[in-house]
C-alpha positions in Angstrom: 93.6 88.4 74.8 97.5 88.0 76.3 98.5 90.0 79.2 100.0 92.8 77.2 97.5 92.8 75.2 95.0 93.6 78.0 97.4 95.9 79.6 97.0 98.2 76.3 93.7 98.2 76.7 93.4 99.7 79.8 96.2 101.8 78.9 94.4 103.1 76.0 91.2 103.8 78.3 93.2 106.1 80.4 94.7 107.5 77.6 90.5 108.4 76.2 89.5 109.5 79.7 92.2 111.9 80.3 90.8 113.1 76.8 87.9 113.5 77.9 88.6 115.2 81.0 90.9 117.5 79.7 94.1 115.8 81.6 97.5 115.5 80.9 98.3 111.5 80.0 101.6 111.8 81.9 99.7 112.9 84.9 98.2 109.2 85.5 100.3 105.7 86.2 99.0 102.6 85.7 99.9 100.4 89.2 99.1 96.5 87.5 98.1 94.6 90.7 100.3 91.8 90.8 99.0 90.3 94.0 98.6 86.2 93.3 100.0 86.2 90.4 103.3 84.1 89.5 106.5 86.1 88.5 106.8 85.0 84.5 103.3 86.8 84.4 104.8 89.8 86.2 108.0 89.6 84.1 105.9 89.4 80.8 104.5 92.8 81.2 107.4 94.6 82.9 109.1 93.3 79.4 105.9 94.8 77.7 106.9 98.5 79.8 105.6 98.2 82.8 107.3 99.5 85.9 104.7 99.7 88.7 103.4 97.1 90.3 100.9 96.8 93.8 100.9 93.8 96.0 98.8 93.3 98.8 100.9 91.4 101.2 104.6 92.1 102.7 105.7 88.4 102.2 104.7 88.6 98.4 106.3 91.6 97.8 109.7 90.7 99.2 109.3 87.3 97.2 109.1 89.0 94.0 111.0 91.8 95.2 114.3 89.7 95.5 113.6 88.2 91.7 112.3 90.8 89.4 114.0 93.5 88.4 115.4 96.4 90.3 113.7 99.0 88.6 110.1 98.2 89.2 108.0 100.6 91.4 106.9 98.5 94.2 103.7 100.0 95.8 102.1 98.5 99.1 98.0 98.9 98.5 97.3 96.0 101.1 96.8 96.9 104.4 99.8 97.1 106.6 100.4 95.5 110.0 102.9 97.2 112.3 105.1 94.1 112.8 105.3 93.8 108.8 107.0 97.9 108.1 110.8 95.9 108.5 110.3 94.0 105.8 109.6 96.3 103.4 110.5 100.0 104.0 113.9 100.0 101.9 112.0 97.8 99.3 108.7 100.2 98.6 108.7 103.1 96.4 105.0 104.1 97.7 103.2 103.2 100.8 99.3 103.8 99.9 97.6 102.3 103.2 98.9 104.5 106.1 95.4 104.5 108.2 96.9 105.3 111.7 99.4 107.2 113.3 100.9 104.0 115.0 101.7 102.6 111.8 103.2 106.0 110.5 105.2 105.9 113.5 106.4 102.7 113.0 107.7 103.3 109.5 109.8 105.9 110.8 111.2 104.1 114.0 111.8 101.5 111.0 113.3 104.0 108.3 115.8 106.0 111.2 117.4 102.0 111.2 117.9 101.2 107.6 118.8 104.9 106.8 116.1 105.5 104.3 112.7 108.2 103.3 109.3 106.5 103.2 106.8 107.9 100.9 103.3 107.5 101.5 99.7 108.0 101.3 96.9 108.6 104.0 94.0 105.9 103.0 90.6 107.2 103.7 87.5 105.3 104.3 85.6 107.8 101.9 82.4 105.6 101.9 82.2 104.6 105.3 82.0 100.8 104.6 82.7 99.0 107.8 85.0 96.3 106.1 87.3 98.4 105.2 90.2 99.8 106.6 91.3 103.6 106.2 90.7 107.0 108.4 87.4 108.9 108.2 86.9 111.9 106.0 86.7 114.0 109.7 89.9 112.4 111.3 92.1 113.0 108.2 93.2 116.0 108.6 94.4 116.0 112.5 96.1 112.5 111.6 97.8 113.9 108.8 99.6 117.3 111.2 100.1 114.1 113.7 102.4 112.1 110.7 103.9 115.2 109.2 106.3 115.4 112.5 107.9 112.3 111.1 111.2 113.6 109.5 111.6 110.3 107.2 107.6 109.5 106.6 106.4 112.0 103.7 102.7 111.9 102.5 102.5 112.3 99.1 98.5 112.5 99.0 95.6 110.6 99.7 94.1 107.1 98.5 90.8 105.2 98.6 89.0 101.7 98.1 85.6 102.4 96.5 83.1 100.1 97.5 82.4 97.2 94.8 79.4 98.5 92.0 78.1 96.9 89.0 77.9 100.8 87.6 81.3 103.1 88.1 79.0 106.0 87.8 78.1 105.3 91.2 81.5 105.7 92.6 82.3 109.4 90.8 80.9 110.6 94.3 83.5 109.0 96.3 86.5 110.2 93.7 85.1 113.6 94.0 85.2 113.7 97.4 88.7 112.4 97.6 90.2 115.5 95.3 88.3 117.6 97.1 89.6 116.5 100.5 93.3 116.7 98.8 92.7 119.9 98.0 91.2 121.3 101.4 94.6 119.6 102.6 96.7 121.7 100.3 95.4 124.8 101.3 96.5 124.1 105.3 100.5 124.3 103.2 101.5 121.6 106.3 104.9 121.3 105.7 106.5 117.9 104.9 102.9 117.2 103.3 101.8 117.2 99.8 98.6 116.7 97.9 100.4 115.8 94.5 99.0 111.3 94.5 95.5 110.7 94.4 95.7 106.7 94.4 91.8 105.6 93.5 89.6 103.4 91.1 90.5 99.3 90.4 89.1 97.7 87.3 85.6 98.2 87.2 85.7 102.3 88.2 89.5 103.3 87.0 88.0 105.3 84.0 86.2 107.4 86.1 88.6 107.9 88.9 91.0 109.4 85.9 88.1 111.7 85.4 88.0 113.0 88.8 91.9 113.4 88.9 93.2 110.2 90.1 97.0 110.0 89.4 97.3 106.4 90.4 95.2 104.2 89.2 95.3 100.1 90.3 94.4 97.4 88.4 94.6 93.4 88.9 91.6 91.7 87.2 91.5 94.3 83.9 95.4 93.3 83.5 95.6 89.6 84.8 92.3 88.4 84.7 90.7 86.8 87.8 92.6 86.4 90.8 93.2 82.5 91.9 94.4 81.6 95.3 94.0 78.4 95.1 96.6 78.0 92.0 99.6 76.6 92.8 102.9 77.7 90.2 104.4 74.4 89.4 
């Protein structure tokens, strides 16, 4: 199958599980996760329609920032080091991996310079795995009144990594309990703080993340096919 071809596809399974669930289609983007991959396969599918794409790491992003077009949705999913937030604050339309309050406080110090509003998401560790990064279910909610002092940082919501599972059933726990945290969130009415993003499931769960209201959904593999860092682009 060609790129856009598989980018239907998943397109079309989105489409069927916001049938299923009863959701709006419009409610859920499709973020294709770019990271690896050479700019003509990036180009070929933003020609196809698509406008969102994730990257992992700041130096890739601003590499493909500065030669794609300038109406693509860049969305950091990686996780963010402090002395990386210059690079990319004016170039990001969505933050996803805010995990601490240093690092929220470094996008604004970073946004007052270059004049601009940061939007992002609070990552949660909702599984507890020790390799990865993200706050605790418990700490979420104290870090989030912390960040919402920041007058050019604005969460938007909430995102998670689900741990990797031959069955996506397994996962519907996780997704659950990350709307459910949003909406615990929403009730507090913080102000500069909204529950509207849900950023959750990757290839192998996105169908059932949809089902449990994810509005961003991020997929790589089920778009590009495996990821190789050892190509080289000649």
């Amino acid at each position: 199958m060609t790129l856009c071809q598989n980018y239907d596809k998943v397109m079309g399974a989105i489409e069927q599980a916001c049938k299923t669930s009863g959701r709006k289609r419009a409610d859920v983007t499709l973020i294709a996760v770019s990271k690896t991959k050479p700019v003509p396969m990036l180009q070929e599918i933003y020609d196809h329609g698509c406008r969102d794409f994730g990257e992992n790491k700041v130096q890739e992003l601003v590499d493909k920032y500065d030669v794609l077009p300038k109406d693509i949705r860049w969305h950091m999913i990686g996780h963010l080091q402090r002395n990386k937030v210059k690079y990319i604050v004016d170039k990001v339309f969505l933050i996803h991996s805010v995990d601490s309050v240093r690092l929220a406080a470094e996008i604004q110090k970073e946004a007052e310079k270059k004049h601009v509003d940061v939007n992002i998401l609070i990552e949660v560790n909702v599984a507890c795995e020790e390799t990865k990064f993200g706050t605790t279910v418990e700490d979420t909610l104290s870090m989030i009144q912390e960040i919402a002092g920041f007058s050019r940082v604005h969460i938007k919501g909430l995102m998670t990594i689900a741990p990797y599972v031959e069955n996506a059933e397994q996962n519907r726990q996780y997704f659950v309990k990350l709307k459910q945290l949003s909406v615990d969130i929403m009730q507090k009415n913080i102000d500069n703080v909204c529950m509207d993003i849900l950023s959750m499931g990757m290839t192998g769960d996105y169908e059932v993340a949809v089902t449990e209201g994810a509005s961003y959904v991020r997929v790589g593999t089920g778009i590009f096919g495996e990821r190789d860092y050892a190509s080289k682009e000649n």
